[in-house]
Structure formats: structure tokens, C-alpha cells
N, CA and C of each residue as an Amber inpcrd file, in Angstrom:
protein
   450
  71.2990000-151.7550000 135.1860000  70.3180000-152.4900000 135.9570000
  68.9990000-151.7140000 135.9980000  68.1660000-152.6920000 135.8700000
  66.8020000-151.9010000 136.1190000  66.3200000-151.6090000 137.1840000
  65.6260000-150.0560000 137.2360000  64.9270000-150.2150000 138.8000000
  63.5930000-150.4120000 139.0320000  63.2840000-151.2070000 139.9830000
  62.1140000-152.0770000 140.6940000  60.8620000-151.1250000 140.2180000
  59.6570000-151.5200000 139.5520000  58.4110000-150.7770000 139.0660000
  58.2760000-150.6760000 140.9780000  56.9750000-149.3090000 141.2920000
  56.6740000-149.0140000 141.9240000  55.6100000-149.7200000 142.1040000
  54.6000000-149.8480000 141.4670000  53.6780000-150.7510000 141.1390000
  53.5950000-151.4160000 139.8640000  53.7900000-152.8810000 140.2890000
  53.7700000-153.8180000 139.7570000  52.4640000-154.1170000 139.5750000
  51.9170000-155.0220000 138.7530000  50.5890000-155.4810000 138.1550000
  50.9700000-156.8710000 138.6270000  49.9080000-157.8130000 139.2890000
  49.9800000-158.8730000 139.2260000  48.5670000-159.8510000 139.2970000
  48.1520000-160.7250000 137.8770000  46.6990000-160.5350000 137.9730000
  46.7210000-162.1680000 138.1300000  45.4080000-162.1650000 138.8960000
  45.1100000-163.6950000 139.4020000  44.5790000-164.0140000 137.8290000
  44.5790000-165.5470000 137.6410000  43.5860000-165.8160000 136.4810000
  42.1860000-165.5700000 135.9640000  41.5310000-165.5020000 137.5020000
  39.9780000-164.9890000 137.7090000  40.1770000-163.2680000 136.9990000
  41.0190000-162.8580000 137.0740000  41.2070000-161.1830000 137.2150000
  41.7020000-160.9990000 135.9080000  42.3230000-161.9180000 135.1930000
  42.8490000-161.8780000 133.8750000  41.5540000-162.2070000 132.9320000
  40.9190000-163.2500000 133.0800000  39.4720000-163.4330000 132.8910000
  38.3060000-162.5340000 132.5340000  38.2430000-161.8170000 133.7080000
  37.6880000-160.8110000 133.6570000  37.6120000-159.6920000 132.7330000
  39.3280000-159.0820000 132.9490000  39.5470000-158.2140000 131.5960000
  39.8640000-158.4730000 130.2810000  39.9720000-159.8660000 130.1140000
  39.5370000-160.4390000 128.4580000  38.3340000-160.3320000 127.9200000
  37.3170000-160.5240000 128.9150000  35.7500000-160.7120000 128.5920000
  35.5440000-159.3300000 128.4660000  35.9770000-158.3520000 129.4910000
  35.5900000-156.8630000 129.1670000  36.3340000-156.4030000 127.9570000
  37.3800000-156.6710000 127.2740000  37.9490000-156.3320000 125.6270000
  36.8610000-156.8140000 125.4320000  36.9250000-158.5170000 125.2810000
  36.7020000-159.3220000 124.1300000  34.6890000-158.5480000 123.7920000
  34.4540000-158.4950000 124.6660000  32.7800000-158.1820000 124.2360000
  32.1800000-156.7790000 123.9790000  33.6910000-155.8560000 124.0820000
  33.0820000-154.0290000 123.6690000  32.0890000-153.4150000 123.6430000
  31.3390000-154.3370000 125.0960000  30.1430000-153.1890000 125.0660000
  30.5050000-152.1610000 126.4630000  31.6350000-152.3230000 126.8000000
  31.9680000-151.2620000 127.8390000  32.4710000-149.4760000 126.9910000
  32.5650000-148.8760000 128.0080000  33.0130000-147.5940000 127.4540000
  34.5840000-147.8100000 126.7260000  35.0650000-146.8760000 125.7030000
  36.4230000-146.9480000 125.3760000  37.5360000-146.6600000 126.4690000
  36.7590000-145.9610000 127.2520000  37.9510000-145.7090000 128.2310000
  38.3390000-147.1530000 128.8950000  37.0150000-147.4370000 129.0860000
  37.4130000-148.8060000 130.1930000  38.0400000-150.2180000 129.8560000
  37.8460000-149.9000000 128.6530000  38.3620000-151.1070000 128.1950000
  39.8720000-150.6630000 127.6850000  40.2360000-149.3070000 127.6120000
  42.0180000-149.1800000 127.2410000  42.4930000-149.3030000 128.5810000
  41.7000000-148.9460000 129.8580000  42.4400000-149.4100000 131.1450000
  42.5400000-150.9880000 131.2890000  41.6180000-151.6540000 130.8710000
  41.6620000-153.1210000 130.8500000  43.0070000-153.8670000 130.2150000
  42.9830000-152.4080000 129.0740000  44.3410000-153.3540000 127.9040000
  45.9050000-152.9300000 128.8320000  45.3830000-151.9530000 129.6590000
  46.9090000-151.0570000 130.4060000  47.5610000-151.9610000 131.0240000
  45.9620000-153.0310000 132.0410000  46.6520000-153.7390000 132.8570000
  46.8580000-155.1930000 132.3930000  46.4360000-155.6290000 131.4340000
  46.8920000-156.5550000 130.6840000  47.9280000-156.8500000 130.1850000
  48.6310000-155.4390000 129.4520000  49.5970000-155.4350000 128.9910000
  51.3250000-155.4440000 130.1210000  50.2900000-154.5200000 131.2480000
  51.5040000-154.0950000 132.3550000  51.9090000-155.5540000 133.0130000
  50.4320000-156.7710000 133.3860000  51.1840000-157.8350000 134.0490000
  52.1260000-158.5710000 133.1820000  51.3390000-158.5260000 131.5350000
  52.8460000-159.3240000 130.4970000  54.2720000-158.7930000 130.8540000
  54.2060000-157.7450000 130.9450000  55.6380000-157.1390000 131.3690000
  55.6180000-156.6410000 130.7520000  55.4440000-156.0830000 129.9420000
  55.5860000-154.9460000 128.8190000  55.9930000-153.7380000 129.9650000
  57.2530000-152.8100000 128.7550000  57.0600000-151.5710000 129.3230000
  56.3370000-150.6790000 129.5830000  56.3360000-149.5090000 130.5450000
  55.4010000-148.4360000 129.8220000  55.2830000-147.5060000 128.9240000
  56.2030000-147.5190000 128.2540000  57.0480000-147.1080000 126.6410000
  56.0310000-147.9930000 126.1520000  56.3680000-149.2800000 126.0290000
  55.7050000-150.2010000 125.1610000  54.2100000-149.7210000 124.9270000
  53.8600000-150.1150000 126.1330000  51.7950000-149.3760000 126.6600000
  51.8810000-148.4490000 125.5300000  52.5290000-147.4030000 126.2190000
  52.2830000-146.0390000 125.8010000  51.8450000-145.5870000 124.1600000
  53.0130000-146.6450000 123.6510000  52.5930000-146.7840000 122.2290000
  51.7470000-147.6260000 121.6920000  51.0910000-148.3280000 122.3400000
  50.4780000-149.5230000 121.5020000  49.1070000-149.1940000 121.6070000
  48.8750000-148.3440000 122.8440000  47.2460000-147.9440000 122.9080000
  47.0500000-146.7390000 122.7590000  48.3820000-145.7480000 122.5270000
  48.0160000-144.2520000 122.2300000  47.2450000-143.6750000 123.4510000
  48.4450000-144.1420000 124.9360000  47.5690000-142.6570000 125.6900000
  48.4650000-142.6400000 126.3780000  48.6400000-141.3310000 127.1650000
  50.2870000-141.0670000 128.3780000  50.3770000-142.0740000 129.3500000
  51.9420000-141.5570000 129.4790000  52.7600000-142.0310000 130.4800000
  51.7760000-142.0960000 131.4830000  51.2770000-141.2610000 131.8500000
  50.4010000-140.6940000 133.4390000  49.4100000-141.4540000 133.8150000
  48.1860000-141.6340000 132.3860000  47.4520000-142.5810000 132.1520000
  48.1220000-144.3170000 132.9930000  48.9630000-144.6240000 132.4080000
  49.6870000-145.6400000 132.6720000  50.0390000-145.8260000 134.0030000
  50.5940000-145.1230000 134.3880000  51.0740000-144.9910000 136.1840000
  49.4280000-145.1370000 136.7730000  48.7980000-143.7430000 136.7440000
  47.4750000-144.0240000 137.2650000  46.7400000-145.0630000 137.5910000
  46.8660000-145.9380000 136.2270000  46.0610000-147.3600000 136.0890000
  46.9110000-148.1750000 137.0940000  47.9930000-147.7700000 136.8130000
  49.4570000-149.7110000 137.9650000  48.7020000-148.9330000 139.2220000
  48.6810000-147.5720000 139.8620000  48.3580000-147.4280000 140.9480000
  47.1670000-147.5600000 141.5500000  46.0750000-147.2860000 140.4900000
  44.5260000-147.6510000 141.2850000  44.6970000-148.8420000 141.8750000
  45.2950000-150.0950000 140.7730000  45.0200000-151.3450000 140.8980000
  45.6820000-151.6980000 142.0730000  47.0340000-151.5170000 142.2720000
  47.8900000-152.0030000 143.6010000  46.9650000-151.1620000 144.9810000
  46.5960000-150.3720000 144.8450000  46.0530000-149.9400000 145.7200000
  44.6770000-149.9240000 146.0260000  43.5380000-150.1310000 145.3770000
  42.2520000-150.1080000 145.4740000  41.5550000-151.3660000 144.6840000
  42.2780000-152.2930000 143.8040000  42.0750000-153.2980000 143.4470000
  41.6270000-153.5380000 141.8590000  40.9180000-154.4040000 141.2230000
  40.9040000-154.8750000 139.5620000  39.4500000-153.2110000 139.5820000
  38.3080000-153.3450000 140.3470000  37.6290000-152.5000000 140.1060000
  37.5360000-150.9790000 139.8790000  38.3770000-150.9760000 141.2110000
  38.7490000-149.2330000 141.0330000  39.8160000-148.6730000 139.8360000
  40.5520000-149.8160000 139.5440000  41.2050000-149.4590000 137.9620000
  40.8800000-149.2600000 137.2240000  39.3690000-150.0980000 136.9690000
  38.8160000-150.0680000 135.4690000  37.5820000-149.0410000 135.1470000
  36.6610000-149.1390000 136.6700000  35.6860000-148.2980000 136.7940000
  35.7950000-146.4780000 136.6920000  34.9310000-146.0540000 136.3240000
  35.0370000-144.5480000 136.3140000  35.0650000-144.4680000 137.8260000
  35.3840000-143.3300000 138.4140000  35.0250000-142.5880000 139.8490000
  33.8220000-142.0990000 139.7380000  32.6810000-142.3950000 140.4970000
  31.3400000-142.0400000 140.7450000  31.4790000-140.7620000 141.1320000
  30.6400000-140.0130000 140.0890000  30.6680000-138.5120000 140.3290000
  29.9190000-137.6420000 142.1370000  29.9420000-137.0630000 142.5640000
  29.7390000-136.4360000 143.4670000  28.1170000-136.1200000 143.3050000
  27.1780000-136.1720000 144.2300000  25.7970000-135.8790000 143.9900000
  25.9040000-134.4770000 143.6150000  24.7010000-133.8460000 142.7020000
  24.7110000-132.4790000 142.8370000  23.4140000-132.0600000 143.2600000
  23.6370000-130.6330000 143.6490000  22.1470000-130.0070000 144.1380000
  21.2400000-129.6070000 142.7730000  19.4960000-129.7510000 143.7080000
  18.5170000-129.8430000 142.3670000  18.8260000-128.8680000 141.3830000
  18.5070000-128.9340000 140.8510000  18.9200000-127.9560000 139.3610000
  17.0630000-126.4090000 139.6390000  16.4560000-127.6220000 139.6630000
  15.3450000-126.0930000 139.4160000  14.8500000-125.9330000 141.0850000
  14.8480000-124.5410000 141.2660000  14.8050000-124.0510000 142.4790000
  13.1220000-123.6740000 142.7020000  12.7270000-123.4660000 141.6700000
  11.1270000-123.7900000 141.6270000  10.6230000-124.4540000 140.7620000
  10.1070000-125.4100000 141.6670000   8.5770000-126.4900000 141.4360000
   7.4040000-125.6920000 140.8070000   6.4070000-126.9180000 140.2470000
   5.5660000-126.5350000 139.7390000   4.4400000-125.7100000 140.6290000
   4.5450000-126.4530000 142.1800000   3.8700000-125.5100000 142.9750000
   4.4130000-124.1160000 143.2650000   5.5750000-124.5430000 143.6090000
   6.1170000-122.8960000 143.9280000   6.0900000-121.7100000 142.6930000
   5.9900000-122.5140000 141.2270000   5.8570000-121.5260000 140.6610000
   4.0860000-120.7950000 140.0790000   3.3860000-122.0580000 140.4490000
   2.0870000-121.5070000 140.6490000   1.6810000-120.4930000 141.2680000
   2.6970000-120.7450000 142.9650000   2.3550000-119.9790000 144.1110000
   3.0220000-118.0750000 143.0480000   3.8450000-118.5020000 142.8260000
   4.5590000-117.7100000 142.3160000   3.4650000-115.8290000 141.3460000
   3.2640000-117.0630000 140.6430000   2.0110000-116.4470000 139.6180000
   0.9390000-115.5700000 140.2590000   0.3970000-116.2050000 141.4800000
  -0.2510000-116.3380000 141.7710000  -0.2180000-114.6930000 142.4480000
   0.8170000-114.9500000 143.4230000   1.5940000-113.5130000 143.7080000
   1.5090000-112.2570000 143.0000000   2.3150000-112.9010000 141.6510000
   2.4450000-111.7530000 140.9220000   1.0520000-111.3460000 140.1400000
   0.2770000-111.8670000 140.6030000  -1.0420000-111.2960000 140.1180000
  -1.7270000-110.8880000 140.8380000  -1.3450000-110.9070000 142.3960000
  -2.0200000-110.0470000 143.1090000  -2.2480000-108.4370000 143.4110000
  -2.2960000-108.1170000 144.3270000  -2.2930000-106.4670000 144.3920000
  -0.7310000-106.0420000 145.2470000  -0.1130000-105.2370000 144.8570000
   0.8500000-105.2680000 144.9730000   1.3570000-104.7950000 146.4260000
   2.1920000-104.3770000 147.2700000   2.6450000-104.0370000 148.4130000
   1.7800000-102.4530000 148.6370000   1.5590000-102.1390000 149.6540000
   0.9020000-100.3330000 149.9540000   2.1140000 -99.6500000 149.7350000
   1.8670000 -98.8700000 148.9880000   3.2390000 -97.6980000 148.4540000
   3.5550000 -98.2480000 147.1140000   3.4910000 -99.2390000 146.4050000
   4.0520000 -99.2670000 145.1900000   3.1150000 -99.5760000 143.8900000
   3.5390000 -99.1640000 143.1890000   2.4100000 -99.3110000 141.7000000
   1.9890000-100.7970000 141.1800000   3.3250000-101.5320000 141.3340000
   3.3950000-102.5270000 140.9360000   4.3000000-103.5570000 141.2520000
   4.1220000-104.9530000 141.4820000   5.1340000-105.6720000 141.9940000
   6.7800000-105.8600000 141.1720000   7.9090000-105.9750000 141.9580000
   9.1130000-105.5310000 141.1390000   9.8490000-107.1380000 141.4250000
  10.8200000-107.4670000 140.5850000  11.3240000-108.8840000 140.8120000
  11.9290000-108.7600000 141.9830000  12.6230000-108.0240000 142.6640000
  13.1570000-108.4660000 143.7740000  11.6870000-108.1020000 144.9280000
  10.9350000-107.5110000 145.1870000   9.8340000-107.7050000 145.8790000
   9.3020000-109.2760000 145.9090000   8.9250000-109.3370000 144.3500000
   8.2250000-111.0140000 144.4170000   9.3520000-112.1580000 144.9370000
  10.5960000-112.0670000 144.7870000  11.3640000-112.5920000 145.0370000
  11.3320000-113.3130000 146.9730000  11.3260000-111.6300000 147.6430000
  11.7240000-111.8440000 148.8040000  10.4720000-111.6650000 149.4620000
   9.1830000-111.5870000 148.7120000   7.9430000-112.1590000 149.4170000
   7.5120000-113.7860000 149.4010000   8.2570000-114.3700000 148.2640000
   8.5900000-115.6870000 148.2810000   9.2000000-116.2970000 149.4300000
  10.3040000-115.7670000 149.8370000  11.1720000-116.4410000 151.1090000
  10.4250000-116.2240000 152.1520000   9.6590000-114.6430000 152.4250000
   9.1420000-114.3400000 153.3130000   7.7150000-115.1880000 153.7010000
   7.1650000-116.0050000 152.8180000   6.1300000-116.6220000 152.9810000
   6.6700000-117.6430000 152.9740000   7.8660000-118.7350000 152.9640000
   8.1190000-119.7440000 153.2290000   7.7100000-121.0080000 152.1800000
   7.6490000-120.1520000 150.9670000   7.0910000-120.6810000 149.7420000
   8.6590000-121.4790000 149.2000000   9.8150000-120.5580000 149.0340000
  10.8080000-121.6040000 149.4610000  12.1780000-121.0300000 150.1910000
  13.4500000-121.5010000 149.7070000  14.3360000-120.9270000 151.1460000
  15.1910000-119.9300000 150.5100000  15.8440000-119.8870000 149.3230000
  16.4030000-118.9160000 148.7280000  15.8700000-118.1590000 147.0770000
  15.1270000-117.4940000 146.8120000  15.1410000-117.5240000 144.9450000
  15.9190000-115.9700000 144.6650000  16.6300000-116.2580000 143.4650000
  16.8410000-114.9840000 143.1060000  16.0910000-114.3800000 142.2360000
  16.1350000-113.1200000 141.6020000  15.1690000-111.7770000 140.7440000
  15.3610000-112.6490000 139.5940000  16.4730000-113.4910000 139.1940000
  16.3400000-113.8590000 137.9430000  15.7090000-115.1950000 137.3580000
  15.6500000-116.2080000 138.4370000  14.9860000-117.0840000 138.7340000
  13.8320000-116.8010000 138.5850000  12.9360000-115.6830000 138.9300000
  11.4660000-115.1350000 139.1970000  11.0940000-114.4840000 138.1360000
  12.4550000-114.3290000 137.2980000  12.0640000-113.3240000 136.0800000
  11.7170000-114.5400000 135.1490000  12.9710000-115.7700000 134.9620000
  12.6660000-116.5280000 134.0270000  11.3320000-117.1200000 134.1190000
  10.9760000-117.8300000 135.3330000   9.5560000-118.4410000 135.6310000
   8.6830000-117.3230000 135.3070000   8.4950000-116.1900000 135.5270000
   7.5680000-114.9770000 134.8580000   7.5250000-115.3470000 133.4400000
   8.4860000-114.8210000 132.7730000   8.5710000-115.3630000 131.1650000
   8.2510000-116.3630000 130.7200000   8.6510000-117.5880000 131.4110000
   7.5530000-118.7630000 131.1230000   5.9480000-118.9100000 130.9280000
   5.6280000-118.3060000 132.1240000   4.1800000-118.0760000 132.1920000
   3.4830000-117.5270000 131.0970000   4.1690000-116.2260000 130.7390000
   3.9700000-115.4070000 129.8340000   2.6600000-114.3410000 130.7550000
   2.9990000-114.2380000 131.7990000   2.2070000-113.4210000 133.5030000
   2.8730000-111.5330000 132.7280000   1.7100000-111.0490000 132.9650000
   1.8620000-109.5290000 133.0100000   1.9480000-108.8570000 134.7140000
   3.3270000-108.6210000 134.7870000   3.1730000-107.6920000 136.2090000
   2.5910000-106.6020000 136.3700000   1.8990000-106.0190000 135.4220000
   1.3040000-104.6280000 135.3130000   0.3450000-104.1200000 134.4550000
């Protein structure tokens, strides 16, 4: 005797519809459209043996897909997961790195010959120019410039 799928696939016609038009017209990603064929294939009844071989991707794959769908619906099966925002990538702007320059072309602290990357660094924070930079951050924007510290 067989035992009961955990999740079962069961697609309205509107929902069957849907993932014909997303095969039939391949302008979606490959991924999305082999989840389309997963659950296509899973409401025919097909095994997941069967799946497994006919579209060339795991067992796991397969489960994954019966479970988005029973649980989060036709979209969250087929769609990627929207990645997580990330923080800005460049930590200095064109102003801040003006301000930057600007610095390092000034006259340097009383007691020292010449300004040093971690000086320009933490006269940056200290002037509120911005909230964290590191020596290497200040070095690359230096090198950009093509700025002589000395």
C-alpha cells in the first residue's frame, strides 16, 4: 500500500493555466519554469521518481516545490525568494571624497610631518564628514585621486 504524499499538488484550472503559459512562452528564467513543470507534473500524479527523471533535478528540489505550494501558494512556488536589502556598497560619496582630498591636502596635525591614513581617516569621523571609514577605504579613494600626501 502506498503512503499518503505529504503534500499533495492540487491545481485549480486558472492555476494550471497559468503554468502552461509560463512553459509555453520561455521568457521566464529556467529555474522557474522547471518549478512550473514540478508542479504540473506532481498534480498529473506522476511520481517523484518520475519528476526526478524527466526534468533532471533532486528529490529535494521536488519536495521543496509540493511544499512552497501547499503552503504559501502557486506564487511562492514558482517565484525566486526576494533577496534581503543590502547596505550601500561605497562608504564615500563624491562629496565626502572631495572633503576627503581636501584634507589630505591640508597642513597636517602640530607634531607630525605629514598626514598618515589612519589620522585622515579618524579626522573624517571626527568632523562628521561621515560615521565610520577605514585606512583602506581612504587609501583607495587617495589612489583614485592620484593626491600626494607629502
Amino acid at each position: 500500500m502506498r503512503k499518503p504524499r505529504k503534500h499533495e499538488v492540487v491545481l485549480t484550472d486558472e492555476q494550471r493555466c497559468e503554468l502552461e503559459r509560463l512553459i509555453n512562452t520561455g521568457r521566464d528564467s529556467a529555474r522557474k519554469i522547471t518549478r512550473a513543470r514540478v508542479l504540473l507534473m506532481a498534480a498529473d500524479g506522476h511520481r517523484d521518481r518520475a519528476i526526478v527523471a524527466a526534468l533532471g533535478v533532486g528529490r529535494a528540489t521536488v519536495d521543496r516545490v509540493r511544499a512552497k505550494f501547499a503552503r504559501r501558494g502557486l506564487a511562492a512556488a514558482v517565484e525566486r525568494k526576494a533577496q534581503p536589502a543590502r547596505p550601500a556598497k561605497r562608504r564615500l560619496d563624491g562629496a565626502a571624497e572631495a572633503r576627503l582630498t581636501m584634507l589630505a591636502c591640508s597642513t597636517p596635525p602640530d607634531g607630525r610631518g605629514h598626514w598618515t591614513l589612519d589620522l585622515l581617516a579618524d579626522r573624517m569621523v571626527r568632523l562628521n564628514y561621515v560615521t565610520a571609514v577605514s585606512r583602506d577605504t581612504v587609501a583607495r579613494c587617495l589612489k583614485k585621486t592620484r593626491s600626494s600626501r607629502g
